[in-house]
Biopython code that builds the backbone (N, CA, C, O; Angstrom):
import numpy as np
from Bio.PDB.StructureBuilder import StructureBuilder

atoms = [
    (1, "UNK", "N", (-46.941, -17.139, 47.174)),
    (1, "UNK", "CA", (-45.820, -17.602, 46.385)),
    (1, "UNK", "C", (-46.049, -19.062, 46.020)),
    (1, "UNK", "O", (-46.383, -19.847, 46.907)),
    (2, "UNK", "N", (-45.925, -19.377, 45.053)),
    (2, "UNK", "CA", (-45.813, -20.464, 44.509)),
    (2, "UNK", "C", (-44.809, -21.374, 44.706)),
    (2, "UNK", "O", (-43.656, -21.016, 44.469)),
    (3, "UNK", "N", (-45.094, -22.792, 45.203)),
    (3, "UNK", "CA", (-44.486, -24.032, 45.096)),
    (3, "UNK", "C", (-43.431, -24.350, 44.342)),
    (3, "UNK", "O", (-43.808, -23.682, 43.379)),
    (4, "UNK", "N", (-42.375, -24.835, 43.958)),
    (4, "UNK", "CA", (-41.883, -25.440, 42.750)),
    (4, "UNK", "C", (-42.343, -26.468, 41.881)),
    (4, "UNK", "O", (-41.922, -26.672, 40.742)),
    (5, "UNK", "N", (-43.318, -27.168, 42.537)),
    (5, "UNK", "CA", (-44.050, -28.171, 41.620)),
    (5, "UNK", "C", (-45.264, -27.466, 40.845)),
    (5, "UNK", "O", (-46.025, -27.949, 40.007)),
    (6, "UNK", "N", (-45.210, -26.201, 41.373)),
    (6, "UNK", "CA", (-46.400, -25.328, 40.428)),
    (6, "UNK", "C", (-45.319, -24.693, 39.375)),
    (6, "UNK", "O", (-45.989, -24.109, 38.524)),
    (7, "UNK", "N", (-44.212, -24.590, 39.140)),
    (7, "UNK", "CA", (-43.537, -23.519, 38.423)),
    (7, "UNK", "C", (-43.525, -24.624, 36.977)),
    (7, "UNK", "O", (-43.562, -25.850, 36.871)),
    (8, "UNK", "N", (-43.470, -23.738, 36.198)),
    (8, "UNK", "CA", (-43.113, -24.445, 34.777)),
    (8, "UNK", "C", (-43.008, -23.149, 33.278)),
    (8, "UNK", "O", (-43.643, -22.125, 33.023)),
    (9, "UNK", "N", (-41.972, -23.820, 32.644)),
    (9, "UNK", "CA", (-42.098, -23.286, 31.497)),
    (9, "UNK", "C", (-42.114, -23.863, 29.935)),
    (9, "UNK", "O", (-41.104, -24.114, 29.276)),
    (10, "UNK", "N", (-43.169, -23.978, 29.598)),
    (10, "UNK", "CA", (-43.565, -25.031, 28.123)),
    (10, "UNK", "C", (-43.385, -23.965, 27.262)),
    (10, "UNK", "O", (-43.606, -22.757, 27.348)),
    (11, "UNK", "N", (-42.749, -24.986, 26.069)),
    (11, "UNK", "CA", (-42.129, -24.258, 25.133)),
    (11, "UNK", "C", (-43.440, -24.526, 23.910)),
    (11, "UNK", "O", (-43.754, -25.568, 23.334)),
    (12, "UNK", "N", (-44.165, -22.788, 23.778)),
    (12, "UNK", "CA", (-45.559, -23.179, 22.884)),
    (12, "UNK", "C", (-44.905, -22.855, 21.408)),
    (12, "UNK", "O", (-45.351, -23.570, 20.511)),
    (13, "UNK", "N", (-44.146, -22.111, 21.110)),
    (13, "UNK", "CA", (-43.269, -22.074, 19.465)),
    (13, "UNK", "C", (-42.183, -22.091, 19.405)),
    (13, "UNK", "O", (-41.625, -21.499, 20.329)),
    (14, "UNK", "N", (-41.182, -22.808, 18.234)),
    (14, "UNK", "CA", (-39.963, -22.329, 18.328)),
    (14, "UNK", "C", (-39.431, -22.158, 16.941)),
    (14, "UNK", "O", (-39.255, -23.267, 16.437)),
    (15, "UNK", "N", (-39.111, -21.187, 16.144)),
    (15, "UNK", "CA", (-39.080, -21.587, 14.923)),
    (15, "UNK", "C", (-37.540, -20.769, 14.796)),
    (15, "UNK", "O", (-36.946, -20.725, 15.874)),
    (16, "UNK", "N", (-36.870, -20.163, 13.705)),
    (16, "UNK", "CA", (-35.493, -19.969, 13.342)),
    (16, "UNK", "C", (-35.891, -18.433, 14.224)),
    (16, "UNK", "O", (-35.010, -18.112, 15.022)),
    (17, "UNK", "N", (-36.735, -17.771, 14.175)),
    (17, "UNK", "CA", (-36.343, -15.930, 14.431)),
    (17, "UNK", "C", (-37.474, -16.016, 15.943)),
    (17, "UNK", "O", (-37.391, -15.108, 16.770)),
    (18, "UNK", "N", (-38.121, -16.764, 16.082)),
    (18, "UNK", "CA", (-38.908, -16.904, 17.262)),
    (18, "UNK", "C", (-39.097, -17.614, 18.541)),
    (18, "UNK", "O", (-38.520, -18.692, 18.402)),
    (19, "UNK", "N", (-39.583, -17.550, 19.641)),
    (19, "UNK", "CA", (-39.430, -18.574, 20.458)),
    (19, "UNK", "C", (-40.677, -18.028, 21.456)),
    (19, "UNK", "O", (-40.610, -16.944, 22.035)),
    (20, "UNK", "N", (-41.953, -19.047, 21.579)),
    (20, "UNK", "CA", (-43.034, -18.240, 22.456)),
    (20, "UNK", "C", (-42.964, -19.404, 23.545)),
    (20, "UNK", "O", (-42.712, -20.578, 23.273)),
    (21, "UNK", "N", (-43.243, -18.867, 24.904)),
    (21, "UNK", "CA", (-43.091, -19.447, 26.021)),
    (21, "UNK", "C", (-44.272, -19.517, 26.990)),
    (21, "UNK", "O", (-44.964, -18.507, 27.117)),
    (22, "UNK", "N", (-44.572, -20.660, 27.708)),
    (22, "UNK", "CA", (-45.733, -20.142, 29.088)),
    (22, "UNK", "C", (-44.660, -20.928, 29.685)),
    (22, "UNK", "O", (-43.929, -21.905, 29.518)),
    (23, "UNK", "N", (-45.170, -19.316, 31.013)),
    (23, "UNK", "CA", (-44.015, -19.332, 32.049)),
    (23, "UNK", "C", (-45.243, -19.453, 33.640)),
    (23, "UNK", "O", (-45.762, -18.358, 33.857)),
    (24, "UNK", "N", (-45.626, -20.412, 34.502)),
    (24, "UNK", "CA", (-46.772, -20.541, 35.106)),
    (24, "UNK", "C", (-45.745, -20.342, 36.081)),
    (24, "UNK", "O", (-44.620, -20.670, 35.703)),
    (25, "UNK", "N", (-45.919, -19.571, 38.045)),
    (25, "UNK", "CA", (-45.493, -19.915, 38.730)),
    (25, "UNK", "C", (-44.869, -18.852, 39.012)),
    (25, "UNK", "O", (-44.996, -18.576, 40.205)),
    (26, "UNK", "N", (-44.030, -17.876, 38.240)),
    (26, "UNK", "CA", (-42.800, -17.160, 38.506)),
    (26, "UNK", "C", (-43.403, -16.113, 39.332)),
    (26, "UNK", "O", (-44.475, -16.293, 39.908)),
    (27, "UNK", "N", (-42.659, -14.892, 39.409)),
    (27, "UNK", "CA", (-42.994, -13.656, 39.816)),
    (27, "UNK", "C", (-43.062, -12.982, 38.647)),
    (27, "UNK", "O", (-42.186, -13.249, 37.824)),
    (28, "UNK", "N", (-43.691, -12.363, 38.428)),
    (28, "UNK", "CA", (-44.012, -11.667, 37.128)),
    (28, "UNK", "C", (-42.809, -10.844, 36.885)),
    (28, "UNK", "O", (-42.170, -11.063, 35.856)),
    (29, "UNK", "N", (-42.313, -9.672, 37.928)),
    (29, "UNK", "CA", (-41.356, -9.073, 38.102)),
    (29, "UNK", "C", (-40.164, -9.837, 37.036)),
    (29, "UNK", "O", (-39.652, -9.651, 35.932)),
    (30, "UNK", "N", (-40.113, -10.928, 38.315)),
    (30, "UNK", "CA", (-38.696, -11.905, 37.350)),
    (30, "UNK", "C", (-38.757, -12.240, 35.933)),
    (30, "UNK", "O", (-37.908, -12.010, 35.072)),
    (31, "UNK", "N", (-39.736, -12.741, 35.831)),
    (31, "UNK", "CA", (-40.401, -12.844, 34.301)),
    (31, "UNK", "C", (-40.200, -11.771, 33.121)),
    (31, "UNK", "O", (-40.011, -11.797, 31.904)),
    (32, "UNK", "N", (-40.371, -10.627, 34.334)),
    (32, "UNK", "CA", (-40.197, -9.237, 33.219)),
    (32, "UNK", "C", (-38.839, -8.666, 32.765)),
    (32, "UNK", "O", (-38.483, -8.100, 31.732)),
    (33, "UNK", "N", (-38.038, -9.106, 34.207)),
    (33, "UNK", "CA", (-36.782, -8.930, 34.290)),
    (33, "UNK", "C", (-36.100, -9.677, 33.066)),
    (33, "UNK", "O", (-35.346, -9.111, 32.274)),
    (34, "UNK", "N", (-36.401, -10.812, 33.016)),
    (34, "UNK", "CA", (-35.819, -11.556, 31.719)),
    (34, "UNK", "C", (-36.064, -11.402, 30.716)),
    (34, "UNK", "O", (-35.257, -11.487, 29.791)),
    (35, "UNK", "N", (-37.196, -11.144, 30.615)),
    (35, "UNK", "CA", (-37.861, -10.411, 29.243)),
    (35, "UNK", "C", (-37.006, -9.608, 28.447)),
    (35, "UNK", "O", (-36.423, -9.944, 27.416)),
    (36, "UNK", "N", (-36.984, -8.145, 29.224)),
    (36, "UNK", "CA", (-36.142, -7.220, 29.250)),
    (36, "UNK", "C", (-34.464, -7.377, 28.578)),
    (36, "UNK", "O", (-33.911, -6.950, 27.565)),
    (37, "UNK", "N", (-33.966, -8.378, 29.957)),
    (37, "UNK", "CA", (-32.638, -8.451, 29.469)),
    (37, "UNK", "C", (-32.567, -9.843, 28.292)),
    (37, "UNK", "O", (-31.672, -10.682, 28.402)),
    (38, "UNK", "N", (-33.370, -9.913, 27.460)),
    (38, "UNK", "CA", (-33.344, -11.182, 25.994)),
    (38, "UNK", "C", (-33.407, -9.894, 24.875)),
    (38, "UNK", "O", (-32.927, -9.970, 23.744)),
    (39, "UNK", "N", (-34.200, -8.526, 25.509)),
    (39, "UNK", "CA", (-34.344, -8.191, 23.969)),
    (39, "UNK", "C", (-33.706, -7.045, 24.436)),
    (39, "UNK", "O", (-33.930, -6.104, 23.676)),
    (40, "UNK", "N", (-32.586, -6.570, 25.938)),
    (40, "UNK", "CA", (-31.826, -5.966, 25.276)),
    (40, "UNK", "C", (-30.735, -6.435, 24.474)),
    (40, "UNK", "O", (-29.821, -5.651, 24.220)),
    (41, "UNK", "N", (-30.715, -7.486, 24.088)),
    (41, "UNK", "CA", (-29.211, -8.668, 23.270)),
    (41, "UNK", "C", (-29.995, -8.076, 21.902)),
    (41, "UNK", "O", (-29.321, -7.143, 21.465)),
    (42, "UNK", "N", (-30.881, -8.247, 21.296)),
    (42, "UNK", "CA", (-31.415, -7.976, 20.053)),
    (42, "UNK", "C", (-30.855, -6.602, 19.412)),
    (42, "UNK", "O", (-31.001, -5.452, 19.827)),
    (43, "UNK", "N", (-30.018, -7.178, 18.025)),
    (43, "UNK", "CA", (-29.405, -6.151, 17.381)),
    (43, "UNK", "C", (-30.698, -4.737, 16.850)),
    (43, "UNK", "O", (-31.751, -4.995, 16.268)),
    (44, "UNK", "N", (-30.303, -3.505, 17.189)),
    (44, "UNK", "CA", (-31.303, -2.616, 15.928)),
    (44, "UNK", "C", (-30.786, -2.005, 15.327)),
    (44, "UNK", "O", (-29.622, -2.257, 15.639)),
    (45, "UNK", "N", (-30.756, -1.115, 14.418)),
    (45, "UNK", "CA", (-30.220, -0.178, 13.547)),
    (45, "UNK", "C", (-31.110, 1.117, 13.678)),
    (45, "UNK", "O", (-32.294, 1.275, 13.976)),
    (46, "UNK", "N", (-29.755, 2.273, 13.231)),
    (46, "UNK", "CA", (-30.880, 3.604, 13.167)),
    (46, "UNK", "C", (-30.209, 4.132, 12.164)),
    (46, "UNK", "O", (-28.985, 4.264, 12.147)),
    (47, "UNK", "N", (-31.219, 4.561, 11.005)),
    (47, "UNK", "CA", (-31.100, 5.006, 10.127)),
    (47, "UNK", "C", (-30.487, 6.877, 10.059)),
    (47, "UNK", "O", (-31.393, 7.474, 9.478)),
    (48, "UNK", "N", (-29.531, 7.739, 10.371)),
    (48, "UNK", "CA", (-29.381, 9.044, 9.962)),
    (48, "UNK", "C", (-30.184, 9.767, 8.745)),
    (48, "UNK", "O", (-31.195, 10.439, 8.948)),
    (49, "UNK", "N", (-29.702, 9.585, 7.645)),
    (49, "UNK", "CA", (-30.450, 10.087, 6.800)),
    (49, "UNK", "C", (-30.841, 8.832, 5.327)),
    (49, "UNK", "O", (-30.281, 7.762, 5.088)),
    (50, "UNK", "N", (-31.979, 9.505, 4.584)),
    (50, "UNK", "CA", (-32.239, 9.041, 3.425)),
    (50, "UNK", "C", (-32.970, 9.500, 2.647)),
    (50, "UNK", "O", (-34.071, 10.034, 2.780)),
    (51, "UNK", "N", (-32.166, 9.232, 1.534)),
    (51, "UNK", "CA", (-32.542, 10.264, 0.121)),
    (51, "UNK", "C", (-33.102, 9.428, -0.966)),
    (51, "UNK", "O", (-32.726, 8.415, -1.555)),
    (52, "UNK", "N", (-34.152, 10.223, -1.025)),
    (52, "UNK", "CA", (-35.424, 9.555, -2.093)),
    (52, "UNK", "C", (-35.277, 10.279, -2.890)),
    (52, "UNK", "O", (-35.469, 11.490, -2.786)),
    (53, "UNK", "N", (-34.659, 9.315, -4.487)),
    (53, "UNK", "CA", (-34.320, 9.806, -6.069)),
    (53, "UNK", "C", (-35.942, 9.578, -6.524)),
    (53, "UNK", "O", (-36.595, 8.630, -6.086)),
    (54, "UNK", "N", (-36.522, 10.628, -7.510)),
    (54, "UNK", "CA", (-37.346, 9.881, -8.591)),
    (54, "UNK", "C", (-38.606, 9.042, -8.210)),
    (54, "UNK", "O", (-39.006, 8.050, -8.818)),
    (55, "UNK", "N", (-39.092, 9.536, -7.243)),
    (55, "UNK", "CA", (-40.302, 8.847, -6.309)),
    (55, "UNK", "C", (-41.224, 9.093, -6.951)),
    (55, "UNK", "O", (-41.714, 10.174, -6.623)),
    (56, "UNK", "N", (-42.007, 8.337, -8.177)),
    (56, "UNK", "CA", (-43.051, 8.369, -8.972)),
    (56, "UNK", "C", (-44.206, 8.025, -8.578)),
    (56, "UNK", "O", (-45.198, 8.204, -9.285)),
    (57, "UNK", "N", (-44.284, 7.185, -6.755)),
    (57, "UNK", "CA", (-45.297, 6.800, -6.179)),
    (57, "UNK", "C", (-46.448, 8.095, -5.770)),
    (57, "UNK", "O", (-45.887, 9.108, -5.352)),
    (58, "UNK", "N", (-47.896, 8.163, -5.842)),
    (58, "UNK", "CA", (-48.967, 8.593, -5.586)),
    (58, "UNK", "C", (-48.590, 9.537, -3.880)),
    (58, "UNK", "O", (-48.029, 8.990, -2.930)),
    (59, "UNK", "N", (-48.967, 10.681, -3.887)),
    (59, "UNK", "CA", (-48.899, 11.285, -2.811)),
    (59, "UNK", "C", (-49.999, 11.828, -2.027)),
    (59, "UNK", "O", (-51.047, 12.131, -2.597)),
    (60, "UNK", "N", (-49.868, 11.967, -0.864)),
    (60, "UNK", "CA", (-51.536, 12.252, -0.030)),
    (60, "UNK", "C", (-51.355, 13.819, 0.634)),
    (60, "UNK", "O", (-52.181, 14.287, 1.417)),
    (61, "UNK", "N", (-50.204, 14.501, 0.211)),
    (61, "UNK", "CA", (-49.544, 15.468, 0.989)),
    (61, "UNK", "C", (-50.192, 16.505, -0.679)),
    (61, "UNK", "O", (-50.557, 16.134, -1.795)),
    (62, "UNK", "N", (-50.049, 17.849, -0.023)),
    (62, "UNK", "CA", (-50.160, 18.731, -1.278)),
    (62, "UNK", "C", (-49.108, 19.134, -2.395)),
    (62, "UNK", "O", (-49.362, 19.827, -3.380)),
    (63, "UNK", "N", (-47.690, 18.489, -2.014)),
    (63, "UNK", "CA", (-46.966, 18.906, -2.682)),
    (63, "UNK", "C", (-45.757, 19.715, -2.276)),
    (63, "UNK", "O", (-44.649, 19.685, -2.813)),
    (64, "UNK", "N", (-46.136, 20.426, -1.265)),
    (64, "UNK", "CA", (-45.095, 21.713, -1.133)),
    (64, "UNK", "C", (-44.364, 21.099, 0.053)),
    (64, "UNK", "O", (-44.785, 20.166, 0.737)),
    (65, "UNK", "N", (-43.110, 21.805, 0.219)),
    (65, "UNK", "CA", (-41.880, 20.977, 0.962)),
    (65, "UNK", "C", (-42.023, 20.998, 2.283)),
    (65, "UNK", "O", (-41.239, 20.400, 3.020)),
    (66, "UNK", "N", (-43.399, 21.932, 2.873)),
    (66, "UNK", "CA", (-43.618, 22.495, 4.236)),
    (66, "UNK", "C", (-44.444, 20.829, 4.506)),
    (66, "UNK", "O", (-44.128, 20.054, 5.408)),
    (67, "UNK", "N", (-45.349, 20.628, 3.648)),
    (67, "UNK", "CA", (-45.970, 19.277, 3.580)),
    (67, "UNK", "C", (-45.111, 17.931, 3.827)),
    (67, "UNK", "O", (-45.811, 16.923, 3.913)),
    (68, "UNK", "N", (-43.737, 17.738, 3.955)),
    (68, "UNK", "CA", (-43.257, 16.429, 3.894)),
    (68, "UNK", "C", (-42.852, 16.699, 5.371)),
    (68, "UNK", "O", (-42.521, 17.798, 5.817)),
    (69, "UNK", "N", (-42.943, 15.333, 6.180)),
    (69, "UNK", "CA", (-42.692, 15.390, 7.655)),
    (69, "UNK", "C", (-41.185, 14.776, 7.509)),
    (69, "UNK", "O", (-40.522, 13.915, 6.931)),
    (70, "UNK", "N", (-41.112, 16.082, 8.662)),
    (70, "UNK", "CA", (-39.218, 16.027, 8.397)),
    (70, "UNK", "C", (-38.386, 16.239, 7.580)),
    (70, "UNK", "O", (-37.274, 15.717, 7.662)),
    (71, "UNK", "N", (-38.737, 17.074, 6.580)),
    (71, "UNK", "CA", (-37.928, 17.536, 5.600)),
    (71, "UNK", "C", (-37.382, 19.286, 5.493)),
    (71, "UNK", "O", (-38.090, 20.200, 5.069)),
    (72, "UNK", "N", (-36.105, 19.409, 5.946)),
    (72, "UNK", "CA", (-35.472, 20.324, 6.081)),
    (72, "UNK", "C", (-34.836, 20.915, 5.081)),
    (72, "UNK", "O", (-34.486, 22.090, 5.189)),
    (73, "UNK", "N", (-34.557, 20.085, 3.800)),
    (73, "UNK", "CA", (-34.196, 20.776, 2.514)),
    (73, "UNK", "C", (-34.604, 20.160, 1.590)),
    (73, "UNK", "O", (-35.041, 19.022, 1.761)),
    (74, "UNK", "N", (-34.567, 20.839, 0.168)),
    (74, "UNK", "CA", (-34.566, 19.836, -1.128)),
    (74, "UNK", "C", (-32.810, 20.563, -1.371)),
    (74, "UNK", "O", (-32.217, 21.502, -0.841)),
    (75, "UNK", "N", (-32.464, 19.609, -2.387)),
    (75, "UNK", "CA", (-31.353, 19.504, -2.542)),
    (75, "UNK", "C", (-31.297, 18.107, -4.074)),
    (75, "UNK", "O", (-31.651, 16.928, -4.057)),
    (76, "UNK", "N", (-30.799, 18.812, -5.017)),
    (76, "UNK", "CA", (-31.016, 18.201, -6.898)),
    (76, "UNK", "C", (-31.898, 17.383, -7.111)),
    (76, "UNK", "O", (-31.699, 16.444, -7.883)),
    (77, "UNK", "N", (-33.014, 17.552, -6.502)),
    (77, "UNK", "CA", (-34.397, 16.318, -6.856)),
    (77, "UNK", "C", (-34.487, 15.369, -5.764)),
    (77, "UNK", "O", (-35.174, 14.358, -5.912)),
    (78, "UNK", "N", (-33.721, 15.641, -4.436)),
    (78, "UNK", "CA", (-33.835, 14.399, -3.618)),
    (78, "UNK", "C", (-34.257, 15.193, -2.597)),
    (78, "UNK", "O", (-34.037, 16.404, -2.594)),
    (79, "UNK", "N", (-34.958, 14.513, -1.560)),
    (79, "UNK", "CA", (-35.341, 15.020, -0.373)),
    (79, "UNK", "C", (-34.631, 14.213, 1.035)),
    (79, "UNK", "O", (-34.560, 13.003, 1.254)),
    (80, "UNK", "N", (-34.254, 15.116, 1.690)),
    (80, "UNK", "CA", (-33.843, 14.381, 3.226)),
    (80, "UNK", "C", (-34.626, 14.207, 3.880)),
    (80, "UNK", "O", (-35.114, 15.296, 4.184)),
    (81, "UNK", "N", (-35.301, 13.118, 4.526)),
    (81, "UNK", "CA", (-36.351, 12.718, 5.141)),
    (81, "UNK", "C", (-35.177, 12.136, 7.038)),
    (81, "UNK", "O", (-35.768, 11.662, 8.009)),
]
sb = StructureBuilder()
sb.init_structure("model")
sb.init_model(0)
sb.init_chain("A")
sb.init_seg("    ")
for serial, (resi, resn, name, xyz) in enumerate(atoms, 1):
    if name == "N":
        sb.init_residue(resn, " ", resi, " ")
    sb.init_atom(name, np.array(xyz, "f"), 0.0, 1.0, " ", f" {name:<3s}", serial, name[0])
structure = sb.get_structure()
């Protein structure tokens, strides 16, 4: 176990959406522990569904509706992905 005059944490970036850290000394555990509970605070979103109108972009699939991953219906030119 480490000293307290060995422990330290220097702040190596900090910019508006980021923040990188060396953390020398800790228990890794603890380290991880905090880790953990910073980015469970971080908002996410989950998308349900979305419908693609008029998709003129280049395709790598053959075409047929068995070919699109995750697609359970067509429905007036749009697909549920």
């Amino acid at each position: 176990m480490a000293t307290s005059q060995e422990r330290s944490v220097d702040v190596v970036e900090l910019d508006g959406l980021r923040i990188r850290l060396r953390i020398k000394g800790y228990p890794v555990v603890l380290v991880n522990a905090v880790r953990r509970t910073v980015l469970s605070d971080v908002p996410t979103m989950a998308v349900d569904y979305a419908y693609i109108f008029d998709n003129t972009t280049a395709s790598t699939t053959n075409g047929s509706p068995q070919a699109w991953p995750g697609c359970s219906r067509q429905q007036r030119g749009c697909r549920e992905v």
